[in-house]
C-alpha positions as CSV (number, residue, x, y, z in Angstrom):
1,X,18.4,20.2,-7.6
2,X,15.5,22.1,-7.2
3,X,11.9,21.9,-9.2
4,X,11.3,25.5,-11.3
5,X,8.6,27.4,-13.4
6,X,10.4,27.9,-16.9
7,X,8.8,29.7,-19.7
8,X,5.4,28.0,-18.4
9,X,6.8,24.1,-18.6
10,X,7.5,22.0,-15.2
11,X,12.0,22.6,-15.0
12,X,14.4,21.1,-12.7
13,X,17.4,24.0,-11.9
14,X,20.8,23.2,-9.9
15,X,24.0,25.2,-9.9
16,X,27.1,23.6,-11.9
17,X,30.3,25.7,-11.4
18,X,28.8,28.6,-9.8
19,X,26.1,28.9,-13.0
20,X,22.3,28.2,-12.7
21,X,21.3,25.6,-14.8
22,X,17.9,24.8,-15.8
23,X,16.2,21.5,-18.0
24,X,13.0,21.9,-19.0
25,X,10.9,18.7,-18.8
26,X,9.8,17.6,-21.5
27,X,7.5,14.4,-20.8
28,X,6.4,13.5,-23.9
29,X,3.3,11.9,-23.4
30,X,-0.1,12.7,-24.6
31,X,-1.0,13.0,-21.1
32,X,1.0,16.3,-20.4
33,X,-1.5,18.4,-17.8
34,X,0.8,17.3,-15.0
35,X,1.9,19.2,-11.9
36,X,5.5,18.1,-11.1
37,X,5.4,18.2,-7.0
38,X,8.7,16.5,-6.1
39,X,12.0,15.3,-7.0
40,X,14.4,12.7,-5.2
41,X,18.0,13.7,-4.2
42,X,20.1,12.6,-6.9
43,X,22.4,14.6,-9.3
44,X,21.1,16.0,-12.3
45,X,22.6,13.2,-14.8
46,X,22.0,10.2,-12.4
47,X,19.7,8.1,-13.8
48,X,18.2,7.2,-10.3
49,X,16.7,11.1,-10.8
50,X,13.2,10.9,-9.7
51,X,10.2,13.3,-10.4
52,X,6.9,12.7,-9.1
53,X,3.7,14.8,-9.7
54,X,0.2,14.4,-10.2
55,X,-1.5,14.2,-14.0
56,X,-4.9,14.6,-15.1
57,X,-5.0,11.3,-17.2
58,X,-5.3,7.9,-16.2
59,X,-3.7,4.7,-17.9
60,X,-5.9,5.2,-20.9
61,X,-4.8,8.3,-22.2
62,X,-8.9,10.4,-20.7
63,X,-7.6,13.7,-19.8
64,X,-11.1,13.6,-18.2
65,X,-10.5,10.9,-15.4
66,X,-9.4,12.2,-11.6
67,X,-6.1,12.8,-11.0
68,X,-3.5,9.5,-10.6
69,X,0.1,10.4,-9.7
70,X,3.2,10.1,-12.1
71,X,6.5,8.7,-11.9
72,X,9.6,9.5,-14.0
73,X,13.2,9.4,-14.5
74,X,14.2,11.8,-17.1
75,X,17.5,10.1,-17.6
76,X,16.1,6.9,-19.1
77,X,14.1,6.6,-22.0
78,X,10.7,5.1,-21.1
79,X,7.6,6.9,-20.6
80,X,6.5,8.1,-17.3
81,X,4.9,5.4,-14.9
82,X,1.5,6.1,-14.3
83,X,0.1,4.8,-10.7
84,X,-3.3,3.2,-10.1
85,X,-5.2,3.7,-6.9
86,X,-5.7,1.5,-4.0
87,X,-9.7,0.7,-5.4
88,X,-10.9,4.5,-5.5
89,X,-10.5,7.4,-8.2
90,X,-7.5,9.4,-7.3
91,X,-3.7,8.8,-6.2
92,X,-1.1,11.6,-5.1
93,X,2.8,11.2,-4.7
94,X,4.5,12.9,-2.3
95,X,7.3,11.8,-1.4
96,X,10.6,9.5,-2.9
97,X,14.2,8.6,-1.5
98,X,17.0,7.4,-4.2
99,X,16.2,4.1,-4.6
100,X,12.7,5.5,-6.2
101,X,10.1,4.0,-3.7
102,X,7.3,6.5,-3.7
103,X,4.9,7.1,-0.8
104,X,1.5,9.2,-1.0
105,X,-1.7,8.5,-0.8
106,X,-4.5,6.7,-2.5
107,X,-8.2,7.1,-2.6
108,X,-9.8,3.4,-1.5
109,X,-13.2,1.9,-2.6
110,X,-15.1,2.4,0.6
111,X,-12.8,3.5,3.3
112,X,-11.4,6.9,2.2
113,X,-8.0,8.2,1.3
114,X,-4.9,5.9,2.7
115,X,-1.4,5.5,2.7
116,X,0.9,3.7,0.1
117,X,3.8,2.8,-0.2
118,X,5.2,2.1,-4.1
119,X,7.9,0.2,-4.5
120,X,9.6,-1.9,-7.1
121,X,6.3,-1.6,-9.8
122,X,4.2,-2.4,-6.9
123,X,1.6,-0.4,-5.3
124,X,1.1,-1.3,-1.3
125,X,-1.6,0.2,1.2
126,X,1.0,0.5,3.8
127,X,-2.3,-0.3,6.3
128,X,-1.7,-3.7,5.3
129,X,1.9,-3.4,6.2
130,X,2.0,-2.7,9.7
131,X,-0.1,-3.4,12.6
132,X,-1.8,0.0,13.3
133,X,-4.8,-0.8,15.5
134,X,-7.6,1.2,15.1
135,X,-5.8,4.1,13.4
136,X,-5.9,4.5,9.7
137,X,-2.5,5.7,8.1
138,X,-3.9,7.9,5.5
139,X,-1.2,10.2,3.9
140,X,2.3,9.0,4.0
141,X,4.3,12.2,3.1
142,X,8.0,11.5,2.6
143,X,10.4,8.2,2.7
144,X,14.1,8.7,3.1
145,X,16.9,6.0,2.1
146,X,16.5,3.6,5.1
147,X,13.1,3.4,4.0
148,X,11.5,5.1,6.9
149,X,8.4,6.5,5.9
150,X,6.3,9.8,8.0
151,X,2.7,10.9,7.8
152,X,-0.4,11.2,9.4
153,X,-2.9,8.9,10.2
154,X,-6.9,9.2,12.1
155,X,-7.3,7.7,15.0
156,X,-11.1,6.9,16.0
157,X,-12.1,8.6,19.4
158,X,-15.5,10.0,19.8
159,X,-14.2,12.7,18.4
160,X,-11.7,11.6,15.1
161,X,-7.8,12.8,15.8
162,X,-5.1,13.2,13.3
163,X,-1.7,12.1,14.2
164,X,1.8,11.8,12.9
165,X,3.6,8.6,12.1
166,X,6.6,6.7,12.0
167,X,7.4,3.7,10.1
168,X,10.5,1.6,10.4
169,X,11.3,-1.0,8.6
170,X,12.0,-3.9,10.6
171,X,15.4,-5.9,9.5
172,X,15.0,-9.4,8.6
């Protein structure tokens, strides 16, 4: 399954038989000014499928408020989730495994943009979830099905780094 451009509206396209096939998205919110940026790796008719994007609309419907990230499964019939923040203006998905946990990144009150982890209707700064020293995890690109999670984080120096990252889950 792939994400598609078709006739101007966000599509998702996979090939059935030999045949492209595309499905248009129709989220039918009053919210639609959305950029779909990413899709999990379920079949088309799963109801596990996953799309996440950005939209320029918060919970309350003002198309002028920053931008706060979307969640939806186009095979069940409730309205797109739409994320909160972790204290700041803005959040941004980027990346979800089949189980639907979302990771991006979230603008903060006071300390910048910073990683989250969202998972099970819960929004987590993943800073809070593992010991990370000094470093700041502040995007948190992709999570696959064992729930590891990549990124990049800044590490204080007298001159600021940026790093990758790792996070494993560790098994109870």
């Amino acid at each position: 399954v792939i994400l598609a451009d078709h006739l101007g509206w966000p599509a998702i396209a996979w090939f059935e038989n030999g045949a492209l096939r595309i499905r248009d998205l129709d989220i039918s919110l009053e919210f639609w000014a959305a950029n779909v940026d990413g899709l999990n790796d379920c079949a088309v008719d799963d109801p596990r499928l996953t799309v996440i994007g950005t939209s320029r609309c918060d919970e309350t419907g003002d198309f002028q408020a920053p931008d706060r990230g979307f969640i939806w499964r186009p095979n069940e019939p409730a309205d797109p989730t739409i994320l909160g923040t972790l204290g700041g203006w803005s959040s941004v998905p980027l990346g979800v495994n089949t189980q639907g946990d979302v990771v991006g990144w979230s603008d903060t009150k006071n300390q910048g943009q910073q990683a989250f982890l969202f998972k099970d209707g819960v929004m987590s700064n993943l800073n809070s979830m593992a010991e990370t020293g000094k470093a700041t995890l502040k995007f948190a690109s992709d999570i696959n099905d064992d729930g590891d999670i990549v990124g990049f984080m800044g590490i204080p120096r007298p001159v600021s780094e940026q790093r990758g990252f790792l996070l494993r889950p560790i098994s109870p």
